[in-house]
N, C-alpha and C positions, 0 to 999 in steps of 0.2 A: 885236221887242225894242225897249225904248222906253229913251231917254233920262232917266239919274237926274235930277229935279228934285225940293230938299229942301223947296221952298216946300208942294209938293200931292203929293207922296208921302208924308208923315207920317216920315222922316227927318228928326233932327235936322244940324245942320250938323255939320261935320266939325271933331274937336279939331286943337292942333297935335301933331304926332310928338314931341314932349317927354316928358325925364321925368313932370313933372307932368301933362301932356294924355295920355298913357299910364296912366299909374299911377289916373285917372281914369276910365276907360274901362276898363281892367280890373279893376277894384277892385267891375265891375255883376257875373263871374261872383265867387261863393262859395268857397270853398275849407277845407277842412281844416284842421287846426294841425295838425303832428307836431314831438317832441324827438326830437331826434339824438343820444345819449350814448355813453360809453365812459368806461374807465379808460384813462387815459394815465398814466403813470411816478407810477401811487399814489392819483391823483387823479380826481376826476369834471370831464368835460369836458360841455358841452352847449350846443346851441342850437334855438331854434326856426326852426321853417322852413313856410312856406303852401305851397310848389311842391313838393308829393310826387304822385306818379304810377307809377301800376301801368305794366308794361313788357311782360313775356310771362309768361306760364303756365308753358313749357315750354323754358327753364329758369325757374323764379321768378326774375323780376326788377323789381325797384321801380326809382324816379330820385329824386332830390331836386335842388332848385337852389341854390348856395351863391355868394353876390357875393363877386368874387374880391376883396373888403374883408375879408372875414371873417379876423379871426385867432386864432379856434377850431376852423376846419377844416382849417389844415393840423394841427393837433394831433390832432384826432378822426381823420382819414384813416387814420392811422401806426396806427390801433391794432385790436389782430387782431381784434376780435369790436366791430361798430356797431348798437348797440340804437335802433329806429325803433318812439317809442311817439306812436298817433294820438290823441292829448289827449281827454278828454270835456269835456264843458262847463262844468263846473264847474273847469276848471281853466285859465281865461283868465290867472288871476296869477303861476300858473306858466311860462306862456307868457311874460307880461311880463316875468316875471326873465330866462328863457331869450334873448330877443332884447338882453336890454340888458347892454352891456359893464361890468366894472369890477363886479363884484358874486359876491356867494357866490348863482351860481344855483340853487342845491339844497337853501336853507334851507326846513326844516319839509319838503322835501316825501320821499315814503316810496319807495323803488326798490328794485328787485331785481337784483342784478349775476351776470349769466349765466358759465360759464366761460372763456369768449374774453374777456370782461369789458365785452360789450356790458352797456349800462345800460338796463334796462325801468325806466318809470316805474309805479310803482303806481296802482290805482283809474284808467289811463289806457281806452280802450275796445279797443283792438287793440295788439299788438304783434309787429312782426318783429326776429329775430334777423339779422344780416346780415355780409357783408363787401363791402370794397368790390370792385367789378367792373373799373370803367373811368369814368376823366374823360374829359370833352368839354368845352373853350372854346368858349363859346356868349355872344359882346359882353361885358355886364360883369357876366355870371355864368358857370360851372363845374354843368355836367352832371353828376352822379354818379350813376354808374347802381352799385346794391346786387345782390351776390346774394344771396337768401332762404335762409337754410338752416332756418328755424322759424319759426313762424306761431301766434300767440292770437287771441283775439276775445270780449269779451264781449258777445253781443246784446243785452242788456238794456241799456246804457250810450251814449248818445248824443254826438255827436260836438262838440265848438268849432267853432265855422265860424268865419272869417274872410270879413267881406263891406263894402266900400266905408270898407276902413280901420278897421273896429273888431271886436273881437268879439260872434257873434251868437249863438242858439241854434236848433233844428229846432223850428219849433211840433209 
């Protein structure tokens, strides 16, 4: 075993452990966009989220990560039925509305409100029906692991990525 050297190993040097030097460095793997929706007391609640992850098969379980900043997730949490739609790609400005506060997120766009009153986003490419499972504090995000109870997918329809901070698409 040989000693890392970044000079002639082809390693760049090492970021700092910062937000920024983080968020840099993670920002090289890709990621998904999924909305988070629901009725809460009448209303549509929603936000976008990059950090969604399949959990197990057996019981269906997804996670998403939510910055314990968020003050639309203790609202989405409370309510019986959490619609988890995986955006396609033509829908980054959806996305934009959804992460940005202080705004009617759900202008122009078309959804299907399930009867727990999770929210499927329309023409999105998959959708899970869900409830929530179980939080986990995880530094300065919240774990939310989903149970599955329904599952869509359109295979034809391609996914938003999320890659080094913008939106991208799959060649």
């Amino acid at each position: 075993m040989t000693a890392h050297d970044p000079e002639t190993d082809g390693v760049p040097p090492a970021v700092p452990l910062d937000a920024s030097g983080l968020r840099l460095v993670l920002g090289a793997h890709p990621e998904g966009v999924v909305a988070l929706a629901a009725v809460v007391d009448g209303a549509l609640e929603g936000i976008a989220v990059s950090t969604f992850t399949p959990v197990s098969l057996e019981p269906a379980l997804v996670s998403v990560c939510v910055a314990h900043t968020s003050a639309t997730w203790p609202r989405l949490r409370t309510a019986a039925g959490l619609g988890v739609s995986v955006l396609a790609e033509d829908q980054a400005q959806l996305a934009r509305r959804l992460a940005a506060p202080g705004q009617d997120r759900f202008v122009g766009t078309s959804v299907t409100v399930g009867a727990s009153g999770a929210v499927l986003i329309d023409d999105a490419c998959a959708w899970f029906d869900c409830v929530v499972e179980n939080e986990i504090t995880a530094g300065d995000h919240l774990i939310a692991v989903l149970a599955v109870l329904e599952a869509h997918h359109r295979p034809d329809v391609r996914p938003l990525v999320f890659h080094r901070s913008s939106f991208a698409r799959l060649a």
